[in-house]
N, C-alpha and C positions, 0 to 999 in steps of 0.2 A: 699356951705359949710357953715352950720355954726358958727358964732362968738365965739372963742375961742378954736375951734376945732383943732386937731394937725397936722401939714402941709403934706401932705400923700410925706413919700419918695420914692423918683425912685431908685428901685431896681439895685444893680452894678451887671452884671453877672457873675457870676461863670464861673471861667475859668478852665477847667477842664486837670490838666498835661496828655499830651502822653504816651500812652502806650511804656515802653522802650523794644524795638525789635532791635534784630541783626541788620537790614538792616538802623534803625534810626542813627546807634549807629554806623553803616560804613559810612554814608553820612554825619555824624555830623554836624545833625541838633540839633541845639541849644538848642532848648526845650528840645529833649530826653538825649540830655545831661546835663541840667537842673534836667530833672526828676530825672536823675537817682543818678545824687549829694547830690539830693534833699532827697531823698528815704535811699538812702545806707551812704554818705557821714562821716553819722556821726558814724556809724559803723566802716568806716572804720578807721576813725581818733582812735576811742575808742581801738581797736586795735593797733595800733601806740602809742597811748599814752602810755602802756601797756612794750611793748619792746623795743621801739626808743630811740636813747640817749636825753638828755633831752634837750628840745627847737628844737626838730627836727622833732616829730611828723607830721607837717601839711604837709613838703618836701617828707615825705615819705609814706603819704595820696595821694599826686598830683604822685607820681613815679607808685604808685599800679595803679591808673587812666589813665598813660599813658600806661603800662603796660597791664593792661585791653583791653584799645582800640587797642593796636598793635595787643593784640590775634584776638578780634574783625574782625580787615580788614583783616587777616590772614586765615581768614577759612571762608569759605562759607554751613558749615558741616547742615543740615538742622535739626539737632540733638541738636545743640549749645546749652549748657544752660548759659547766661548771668552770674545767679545768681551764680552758682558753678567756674564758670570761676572768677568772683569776689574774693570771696571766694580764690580761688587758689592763683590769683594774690597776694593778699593780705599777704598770707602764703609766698607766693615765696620772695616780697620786704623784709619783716618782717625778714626772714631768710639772708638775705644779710646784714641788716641793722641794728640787734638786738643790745644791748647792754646787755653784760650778767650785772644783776642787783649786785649779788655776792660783800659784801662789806668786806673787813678784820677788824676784829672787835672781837665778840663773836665766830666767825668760822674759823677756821683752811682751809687756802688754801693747797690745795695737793700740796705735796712737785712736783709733776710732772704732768702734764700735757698731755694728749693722744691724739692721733689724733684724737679718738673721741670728746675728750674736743673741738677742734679745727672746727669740724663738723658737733657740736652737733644742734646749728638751722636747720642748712639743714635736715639732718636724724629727726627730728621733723616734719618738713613742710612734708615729704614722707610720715612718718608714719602718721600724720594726713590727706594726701589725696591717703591713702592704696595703698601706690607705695613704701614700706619700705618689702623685705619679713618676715615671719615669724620668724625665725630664727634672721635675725639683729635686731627686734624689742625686742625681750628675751632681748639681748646683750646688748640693749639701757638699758630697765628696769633696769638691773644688774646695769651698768653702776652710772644710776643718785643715785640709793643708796648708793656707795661710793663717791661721788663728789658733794660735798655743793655748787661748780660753777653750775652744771651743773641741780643740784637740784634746785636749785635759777632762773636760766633761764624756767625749765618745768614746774615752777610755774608760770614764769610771762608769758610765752605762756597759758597756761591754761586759767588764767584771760583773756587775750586777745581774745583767743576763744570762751567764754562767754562771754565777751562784745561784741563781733561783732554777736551771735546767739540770745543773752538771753538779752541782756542787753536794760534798758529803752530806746525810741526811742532819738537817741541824735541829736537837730536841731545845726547847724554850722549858724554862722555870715553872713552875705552877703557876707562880701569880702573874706571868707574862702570859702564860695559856688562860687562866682565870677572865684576865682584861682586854684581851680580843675576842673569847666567846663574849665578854657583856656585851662588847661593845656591839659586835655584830647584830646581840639581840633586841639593841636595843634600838638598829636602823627600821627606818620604815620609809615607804614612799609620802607621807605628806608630813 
């Protein structure tokens, strides 16, 4: 070689993440659930960040994940789609966990409150995964037009749905990736 010449470096290989499959994802192997923290993680926090009460998004990023994997060991269905099962989870948490955004301020809270008011995440998470029928979906619509609560919550679902479909890829921290693969691996069915 040479004099002066630049020192030839040795190529690091390319390590190439695992394809994330039902069957990776029931044996919780570490990579595929890597991968798949890796992949979605951030989505799914974007989503959280979104409806969560505030400072609580990442616990209820790791709940959708253990949530996920329970479905996971749960069905052996050869149909399964991860991706929609994600997706689901994510709606289901979100709705148990929301925090309606609704502040008193420039808008008038209803003098009363409806069972709907009281239901309204869940009958959202339905109607966004077309398990709402036609008829209660009307009823919702009607609904969030008279109710600034309830108005305020379908908007922050909204964004959050678009953050977790549309939104920039978002990469999470190590130790934020680190605590939803444990957490994931640490779901079980019983």
């Amino acid at each position: 070689m040479p004099a002066g010449s630049p020192t030839p470096r040795t190529r690091t290989p390319r390590v190439t993440p695992p394809p994330v499959t039902p069957d990776g994802l029931r044996e919780g192997d570490p990579l595929v659930l890597a991968a798949l923290v890796t992949r979605r993680g951030g989505d799914v926090l974007a989503y959280a960040n979104e409806v969560a009460p505030p400072g609580t998004a990442l616990r209820m990023a790791a709940a959708v994940f253990v949530e996920f994997r329970v479905a996971v060991l749960s069905t052996h269905d050869p149909d399964f789609d991860p991706a929609a099962e994600l997706l689901s989870a994510t709606r289901r948490i979100a709705a148990r966990q929301a925090e309606n955004p609704f502040r008193p301020g420039d808008h008038r809270r209803p003098a009363t409150r409806t069972t709907i008011c009281d239901r309204f995440p869940r009958l959202l998470t339905a109607w966004a995964d077309h398990r709402l029928p036609r008829e209660d979906a009307v009823r919702l619509r009607e609904h969030v037009v008279d109710c600034p609560d309830c108005d305020a919550l379908n908007i922050a679902f909204d964004r959050a749905e678009t953050a977790f479909r549309d939104g920039p890829p978002a990469e999470l921290a190590p130790e934020e990736t680190g605590g939803l693969v444990a957490a994931m691996a640490l779901a079980s069915t019983g």
